[in-house]
Backbone bond lengths (Angstrom), bond angles and torsions (degrees), N, CA, C in turn:
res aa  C-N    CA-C-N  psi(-1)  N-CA   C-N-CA  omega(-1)  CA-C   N-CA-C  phi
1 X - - - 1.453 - - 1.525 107.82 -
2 X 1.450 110.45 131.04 1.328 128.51 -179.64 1.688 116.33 -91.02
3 X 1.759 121.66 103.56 1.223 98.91 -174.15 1.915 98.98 -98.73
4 X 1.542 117.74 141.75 1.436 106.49 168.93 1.970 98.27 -109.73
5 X 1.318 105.54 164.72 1.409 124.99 171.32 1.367 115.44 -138.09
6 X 1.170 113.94 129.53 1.540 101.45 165.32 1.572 109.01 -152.54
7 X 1.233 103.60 166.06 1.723 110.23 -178.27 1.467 105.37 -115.04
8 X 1.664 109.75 130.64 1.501 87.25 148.76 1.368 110.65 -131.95
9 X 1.570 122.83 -169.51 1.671 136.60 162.39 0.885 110.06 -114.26
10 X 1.754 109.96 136.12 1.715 124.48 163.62 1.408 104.37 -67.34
11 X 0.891 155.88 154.72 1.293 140.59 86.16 1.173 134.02 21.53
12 X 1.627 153.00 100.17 1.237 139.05 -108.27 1.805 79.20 -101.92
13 X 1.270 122.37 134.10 1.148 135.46 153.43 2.008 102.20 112.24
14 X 1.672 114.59 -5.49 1.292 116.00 -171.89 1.994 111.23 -120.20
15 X 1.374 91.43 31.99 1.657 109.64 169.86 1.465 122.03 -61.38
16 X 1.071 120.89 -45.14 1.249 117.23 153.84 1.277 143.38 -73.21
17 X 1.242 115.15 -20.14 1.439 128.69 -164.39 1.491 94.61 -93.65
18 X 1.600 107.14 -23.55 1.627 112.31 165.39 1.449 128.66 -68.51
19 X 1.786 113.47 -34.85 1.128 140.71 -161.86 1.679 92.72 -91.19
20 X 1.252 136.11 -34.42 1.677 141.20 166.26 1.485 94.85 -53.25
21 X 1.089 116.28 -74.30 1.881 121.32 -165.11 1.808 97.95 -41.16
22 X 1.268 107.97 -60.68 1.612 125.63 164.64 1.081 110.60 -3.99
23 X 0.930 110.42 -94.33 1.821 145.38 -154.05 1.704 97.98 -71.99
24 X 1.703 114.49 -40.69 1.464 111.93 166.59 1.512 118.77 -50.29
25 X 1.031 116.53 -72.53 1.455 120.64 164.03 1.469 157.78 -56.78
26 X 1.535 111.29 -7.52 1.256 124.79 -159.68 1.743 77.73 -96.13
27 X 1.124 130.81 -66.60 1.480 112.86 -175.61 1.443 127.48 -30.06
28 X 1.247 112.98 -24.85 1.801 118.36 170.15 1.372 98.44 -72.07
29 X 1.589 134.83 -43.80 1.182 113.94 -158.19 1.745 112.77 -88.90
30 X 1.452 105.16 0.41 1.101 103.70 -172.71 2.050 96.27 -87.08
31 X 1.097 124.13 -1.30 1.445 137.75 -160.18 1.422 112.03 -110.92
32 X 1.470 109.52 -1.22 1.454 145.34 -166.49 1.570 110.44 -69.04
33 X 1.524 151.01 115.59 1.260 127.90 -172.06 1.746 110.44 -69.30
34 X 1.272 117.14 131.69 1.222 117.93 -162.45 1.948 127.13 76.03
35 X 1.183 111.49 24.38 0.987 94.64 178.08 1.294 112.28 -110.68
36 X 1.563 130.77 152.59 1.407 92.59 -146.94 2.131 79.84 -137.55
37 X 1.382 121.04 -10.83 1.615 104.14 163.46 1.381 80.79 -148.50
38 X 1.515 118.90 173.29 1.278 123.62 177.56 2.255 100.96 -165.43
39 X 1.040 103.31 86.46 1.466 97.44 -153.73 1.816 89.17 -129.69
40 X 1.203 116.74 131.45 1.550 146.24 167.96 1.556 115.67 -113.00
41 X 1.684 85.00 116.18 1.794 107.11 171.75 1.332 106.11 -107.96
42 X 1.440 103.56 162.86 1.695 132.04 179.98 1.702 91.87 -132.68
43 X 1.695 87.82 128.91 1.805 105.48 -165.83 1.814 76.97 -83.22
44 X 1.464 117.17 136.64 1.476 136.08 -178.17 1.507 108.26 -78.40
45 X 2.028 110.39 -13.38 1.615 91.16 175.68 1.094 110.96 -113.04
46 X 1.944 106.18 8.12 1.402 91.84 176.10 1.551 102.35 -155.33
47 X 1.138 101.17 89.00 1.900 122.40 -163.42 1.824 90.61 -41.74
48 X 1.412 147.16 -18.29 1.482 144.87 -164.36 1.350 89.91 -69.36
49 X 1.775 120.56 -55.46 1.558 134.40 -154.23 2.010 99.63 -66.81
50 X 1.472 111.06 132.79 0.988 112.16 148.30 1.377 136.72 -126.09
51 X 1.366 149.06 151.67 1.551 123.29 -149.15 1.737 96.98 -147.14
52 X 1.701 124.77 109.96 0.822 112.85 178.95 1.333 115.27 -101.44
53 X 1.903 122.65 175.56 1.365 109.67 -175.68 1.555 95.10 -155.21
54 X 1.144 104.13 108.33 1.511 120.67 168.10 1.491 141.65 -82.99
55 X 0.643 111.32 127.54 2.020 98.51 157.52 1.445 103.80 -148.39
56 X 1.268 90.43 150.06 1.920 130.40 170.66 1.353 103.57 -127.65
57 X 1.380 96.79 152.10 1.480 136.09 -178.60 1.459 95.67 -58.81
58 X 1.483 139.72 -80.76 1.398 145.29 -134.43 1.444 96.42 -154.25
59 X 1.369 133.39 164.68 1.267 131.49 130.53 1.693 137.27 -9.76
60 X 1.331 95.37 -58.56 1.807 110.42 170.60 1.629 102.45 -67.21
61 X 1.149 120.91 -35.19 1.806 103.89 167.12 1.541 112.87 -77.16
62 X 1.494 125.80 -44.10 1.622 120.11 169.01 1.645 109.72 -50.78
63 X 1.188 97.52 -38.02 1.958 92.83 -179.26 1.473 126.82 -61.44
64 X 1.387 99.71 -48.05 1.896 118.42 166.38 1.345 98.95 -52.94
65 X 1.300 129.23 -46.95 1.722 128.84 -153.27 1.629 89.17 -54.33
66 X 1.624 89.76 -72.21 1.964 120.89 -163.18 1.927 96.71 -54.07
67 X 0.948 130.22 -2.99 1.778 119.60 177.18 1.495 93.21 -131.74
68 X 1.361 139.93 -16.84 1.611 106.49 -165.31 1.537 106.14 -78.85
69 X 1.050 104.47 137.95 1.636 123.62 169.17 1.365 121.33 -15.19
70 X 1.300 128.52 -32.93 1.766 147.14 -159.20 2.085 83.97 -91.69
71 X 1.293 108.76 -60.30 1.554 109.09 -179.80 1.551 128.31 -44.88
72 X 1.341 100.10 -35.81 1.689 116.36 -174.72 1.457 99.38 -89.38
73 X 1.039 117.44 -15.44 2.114 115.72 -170.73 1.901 90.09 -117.79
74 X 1.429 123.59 2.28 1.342 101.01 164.18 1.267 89.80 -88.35
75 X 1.370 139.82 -69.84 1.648 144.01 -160.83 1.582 115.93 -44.03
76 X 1.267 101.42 -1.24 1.778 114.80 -167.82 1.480 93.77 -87.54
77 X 1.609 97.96 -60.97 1.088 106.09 -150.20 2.241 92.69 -93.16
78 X 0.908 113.64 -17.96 1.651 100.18 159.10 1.532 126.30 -78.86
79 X 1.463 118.42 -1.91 1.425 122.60 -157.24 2.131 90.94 -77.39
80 X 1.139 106.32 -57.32 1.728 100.34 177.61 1.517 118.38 -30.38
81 X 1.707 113.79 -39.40 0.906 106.92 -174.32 1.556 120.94 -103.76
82 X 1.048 137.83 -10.54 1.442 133.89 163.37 1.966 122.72 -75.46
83 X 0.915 103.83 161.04 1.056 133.52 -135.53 1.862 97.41 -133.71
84 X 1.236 122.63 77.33 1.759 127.37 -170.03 1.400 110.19 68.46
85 X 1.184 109.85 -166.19 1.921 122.55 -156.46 1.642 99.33 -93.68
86 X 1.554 116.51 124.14 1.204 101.32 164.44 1.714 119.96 -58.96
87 X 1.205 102.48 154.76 1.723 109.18 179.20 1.368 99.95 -116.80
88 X 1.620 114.97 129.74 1.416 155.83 -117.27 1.011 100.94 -151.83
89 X 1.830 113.39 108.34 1.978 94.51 166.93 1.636 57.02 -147.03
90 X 1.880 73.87 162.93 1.561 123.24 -179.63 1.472 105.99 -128.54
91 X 1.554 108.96 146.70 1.378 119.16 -156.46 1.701 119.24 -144.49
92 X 1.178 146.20 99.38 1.536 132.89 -173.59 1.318 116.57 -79.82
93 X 0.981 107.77 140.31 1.426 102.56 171.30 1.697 134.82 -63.57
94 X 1.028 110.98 138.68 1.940 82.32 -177.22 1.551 124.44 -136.00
């Protein structure tokens, strides 16, 4: 089992308009072969912070995630609103 994490920032005043794109898309990834949670938080002291938490089955489910079509047209359409590079860690289970 593959766990991913990552953080990102709105853009100070574009937290929601980030959290819409959000909520559009995460239902595809939960529909994903191998994907096995797919769940997005909003840090409560600071509505900018968002904190996602993943898992996949294997590699071959992280790989489908990172290329299917739904992934490349969420980052399209979230790029207006963030605010620097999301930060990305990867994690095994053990």
């Amino acid at each position: 089992m593959i766990t991913v994490t990552a953080f990102m920032k709105s853009k100070e005043g574009s937290g929601d308009e980030l959290e819409k794109v959000i909520k559009g898309f995460a239902p595809k990834f939960l529909k994903d072969p191998g994907c096995k949670e797919y769940k997005v938080h909003r840090r409560a002291d600071n509505p900018n912070v968002f904190f996602f938490y993943e898992k996949y089955e294997d590699n071959e489910a992280l790989n489908y995630h990172s290329s299917a079509p739904h992934f490349k047209e969420m980052f399209v359409a979230m790029k207006p609103f963030l605010e620097g590079r999301p930060e990305i860690a990867m994690y095994n289970e053990i």
